[in-house]
C-alpha positions in Angstrom: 0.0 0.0 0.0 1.7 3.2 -1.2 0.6 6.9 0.3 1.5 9.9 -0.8 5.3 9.8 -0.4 7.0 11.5 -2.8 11.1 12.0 -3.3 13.1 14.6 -5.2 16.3 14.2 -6.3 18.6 17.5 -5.9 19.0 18.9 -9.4 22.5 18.4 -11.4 24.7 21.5 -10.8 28.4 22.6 -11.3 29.3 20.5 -7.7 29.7 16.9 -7.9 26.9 14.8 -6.7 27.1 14.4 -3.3 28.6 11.0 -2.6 29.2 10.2 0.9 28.1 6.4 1.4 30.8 4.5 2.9 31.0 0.0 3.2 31.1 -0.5 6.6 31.5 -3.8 6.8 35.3 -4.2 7.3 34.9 -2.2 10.6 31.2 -2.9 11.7 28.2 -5.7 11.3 26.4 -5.7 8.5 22.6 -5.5 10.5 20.4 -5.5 7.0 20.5 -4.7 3.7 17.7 -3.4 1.1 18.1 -3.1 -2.6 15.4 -1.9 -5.0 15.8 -3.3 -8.2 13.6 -2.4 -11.3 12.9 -3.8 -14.6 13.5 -1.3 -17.6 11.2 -2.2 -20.0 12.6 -0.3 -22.9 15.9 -2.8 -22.3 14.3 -5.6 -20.1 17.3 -5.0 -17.9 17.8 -5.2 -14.1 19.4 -2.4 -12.6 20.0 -1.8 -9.2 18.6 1.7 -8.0 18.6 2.2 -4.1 21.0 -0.1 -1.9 20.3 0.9 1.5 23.3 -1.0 4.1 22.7 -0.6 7.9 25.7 -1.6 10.3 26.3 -1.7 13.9 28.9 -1.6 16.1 31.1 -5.4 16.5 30.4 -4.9 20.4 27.4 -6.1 22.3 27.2 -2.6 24.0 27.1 -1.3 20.4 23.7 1.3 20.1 24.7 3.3 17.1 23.0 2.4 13.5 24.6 3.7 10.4 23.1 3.8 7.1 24.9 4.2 3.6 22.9 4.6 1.3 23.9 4.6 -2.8 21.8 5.6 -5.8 21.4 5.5 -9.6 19.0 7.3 -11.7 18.1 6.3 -15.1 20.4 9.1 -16.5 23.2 7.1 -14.5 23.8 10.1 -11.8 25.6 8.6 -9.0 24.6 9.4 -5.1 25.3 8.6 -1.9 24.6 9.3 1.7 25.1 8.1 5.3 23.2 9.1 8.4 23.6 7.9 12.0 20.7 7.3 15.1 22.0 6.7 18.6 19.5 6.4 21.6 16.7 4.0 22.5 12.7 3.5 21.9 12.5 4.2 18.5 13.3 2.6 14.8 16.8 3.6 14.8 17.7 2.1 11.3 14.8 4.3 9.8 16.1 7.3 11.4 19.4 6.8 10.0 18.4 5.9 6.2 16.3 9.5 7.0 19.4 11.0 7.2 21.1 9.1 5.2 18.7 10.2 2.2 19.1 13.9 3.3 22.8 13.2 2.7 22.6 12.2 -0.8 20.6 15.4 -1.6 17.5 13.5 -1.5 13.8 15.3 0.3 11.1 13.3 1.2 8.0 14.7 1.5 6.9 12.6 4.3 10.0 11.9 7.0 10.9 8.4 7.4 12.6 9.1 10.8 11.7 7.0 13.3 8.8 5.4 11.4 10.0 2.2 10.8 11.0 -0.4 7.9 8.0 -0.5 5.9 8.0 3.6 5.8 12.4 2.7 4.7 10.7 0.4 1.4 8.1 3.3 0.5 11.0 6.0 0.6 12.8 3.4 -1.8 9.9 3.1 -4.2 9.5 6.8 -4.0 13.3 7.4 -4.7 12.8 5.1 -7.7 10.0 7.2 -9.1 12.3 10.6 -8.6 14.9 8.3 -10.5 13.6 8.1 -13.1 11.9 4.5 -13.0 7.9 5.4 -12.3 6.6 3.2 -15.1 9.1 0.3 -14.3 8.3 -2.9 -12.5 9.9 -2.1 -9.3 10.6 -4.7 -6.2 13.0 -4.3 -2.6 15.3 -7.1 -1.9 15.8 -7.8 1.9 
């Protein structure tokens, strides 16, 4: 079920996409991992879109999410983010990929932070649209 979430994609300029993301993995666990993949129909090609990586600290006492987030539009911009949540009694990894998105120049018009995973896959879907994908088959991979 879909709402009215919709995602915009900061506009190409003279500065570099903004391409933060960074693999955790050789320093931190690797907690989940969603990719949106489409179907082009004008190629009938799979490309990846939105990989969204959460990690955590190796230590038990570990609280801190990050998220890295990487992108590519149909016009093969390249973007990336990261965004951190720390604290208790709330969707941490949500609030990360919120800021995570706002890293890679990407607005939502409905904040994902702290509103849990299934808010995370609409953002994707959304983020697929602003990509340039609306009238492709679309699907998240967990």
């Amino acid at each position: 079920m879909r709402t009215t979430q919709v995602a915009t994609i900061r506009p190409r300029s003279d500065k570099p996409d903004p391409n933060n993301a960074y693999n955790h993995a050789s320093e931190k666990e690797e907690v989940r991992r969603l990719v949106l993949v489409v179907l082009d129909p004008e190629k009938s090609e799979l490309h990846e879109v939105c990989d969204a990586r959460f990690y955590m600290g190796r230590s038990p006492s570990s609280s801190v999410v990050t998220c890295s987030l990487w992108i590519v539009t149909r016009d093969t911009r390249h973007l990336g983010g990261q965004g951190r949540a720390s604290g208790g009694g709330y969707c941490k990894q949500s609030a990360a990929f919120d800021e995570a998105c706002t890293s890679a120049g990407i607005k939502l018009t409905v904040s994902v932070h702290a509103a849990g995973m299934s808010a995370v896959e609409e953002a994707m879907h959304a983020i697929a649209d602003a990509a340039g994908y609306s009238e492709c088959r679309v699907r998240v991979m967990v």
